[in-house]
C-alpha positions as CSV (number, residue, x, y, z in Angstrom):
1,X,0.0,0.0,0.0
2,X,1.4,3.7,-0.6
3,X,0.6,6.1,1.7
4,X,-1.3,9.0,0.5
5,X,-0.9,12.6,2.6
6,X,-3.3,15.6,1.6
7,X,-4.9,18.8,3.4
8,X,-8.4,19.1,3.5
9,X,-10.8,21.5,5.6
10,X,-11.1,21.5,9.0
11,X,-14.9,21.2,8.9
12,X,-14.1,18.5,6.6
13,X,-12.0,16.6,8.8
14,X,-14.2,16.4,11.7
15,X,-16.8,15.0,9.5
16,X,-14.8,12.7,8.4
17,X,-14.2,12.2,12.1
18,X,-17.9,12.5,13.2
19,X,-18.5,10.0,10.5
20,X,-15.9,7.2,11.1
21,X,-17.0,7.0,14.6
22,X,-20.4,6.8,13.9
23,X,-19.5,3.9,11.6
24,X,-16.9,2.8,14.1
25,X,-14.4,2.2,11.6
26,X,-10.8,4.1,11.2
27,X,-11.0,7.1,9.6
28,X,-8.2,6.6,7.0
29,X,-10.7,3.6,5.9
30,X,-13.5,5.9,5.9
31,X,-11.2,7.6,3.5
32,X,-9.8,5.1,1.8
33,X,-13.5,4.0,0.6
34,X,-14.4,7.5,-0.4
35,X,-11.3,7.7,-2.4
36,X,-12.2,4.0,-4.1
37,X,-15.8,4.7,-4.5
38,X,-15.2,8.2,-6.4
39,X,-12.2,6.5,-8.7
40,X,-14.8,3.8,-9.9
41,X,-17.2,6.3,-10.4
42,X,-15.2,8.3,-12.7
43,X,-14.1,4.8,-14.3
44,X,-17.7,4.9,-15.1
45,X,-17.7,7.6,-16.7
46,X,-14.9,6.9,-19.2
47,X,-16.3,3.5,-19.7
48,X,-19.6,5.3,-21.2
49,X,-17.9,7.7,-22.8
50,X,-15.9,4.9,-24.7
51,X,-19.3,3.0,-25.6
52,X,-20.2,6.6,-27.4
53,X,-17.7,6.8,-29.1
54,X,-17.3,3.1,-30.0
55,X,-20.8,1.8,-29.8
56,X,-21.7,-2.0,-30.2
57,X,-20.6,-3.8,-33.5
58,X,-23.3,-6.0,-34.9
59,X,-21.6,-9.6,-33.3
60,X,-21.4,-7.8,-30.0
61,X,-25.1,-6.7,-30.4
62,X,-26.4,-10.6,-31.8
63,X,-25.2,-11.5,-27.7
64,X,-28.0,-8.9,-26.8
65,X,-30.7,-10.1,-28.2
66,X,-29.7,-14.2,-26.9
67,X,-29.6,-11.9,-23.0
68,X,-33.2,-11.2,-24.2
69,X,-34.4,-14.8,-24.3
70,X,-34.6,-15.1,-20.4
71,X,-34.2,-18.5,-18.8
72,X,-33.7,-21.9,-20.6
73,X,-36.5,-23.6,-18.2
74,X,-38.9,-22.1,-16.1
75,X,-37.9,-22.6,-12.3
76,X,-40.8,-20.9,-10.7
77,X,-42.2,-23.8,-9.2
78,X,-39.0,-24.6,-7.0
79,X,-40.0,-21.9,-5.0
């Protein structure tokens, strides 16, 4: 792991506080999965922008419509 080191607020930073304890976990893993959940978010992003500029081809789409066919058997009565 690297260690990351960065000034923030100080309102900020007893939120994060205030927020750690109420979830009674560390606050650099509070951080840690802010950090993580906003880099996946932005992964997103690219990722859709990448689709619009490189949509399906038609093999890629022929997969869709087989998604579309829904189960092989009907399982309903196992429940």
């Amino acid at each position: 792991m690297t260690m990351l080191s960065f000034r923030v607020a100080d309102a900020e930073a007893r939120q994060a506080s205030h927020w750690a304890k109420r979830l009674g976990v560390d606050r650099s893993e509070l951080l840690r999965e802010a950090l993580h959940a906003h880099l996946v978010r932005l992964a997103g992003e690219s990722d859709a922008a990448a689709w619009w500029t490189a949509p399906l081809d038609a093999g890629e789409q022929l997969l869709a419509a087989i998604a579309d066919w829904g189960p092989a058997e009907d399982w309903s009565d196992w429940a």
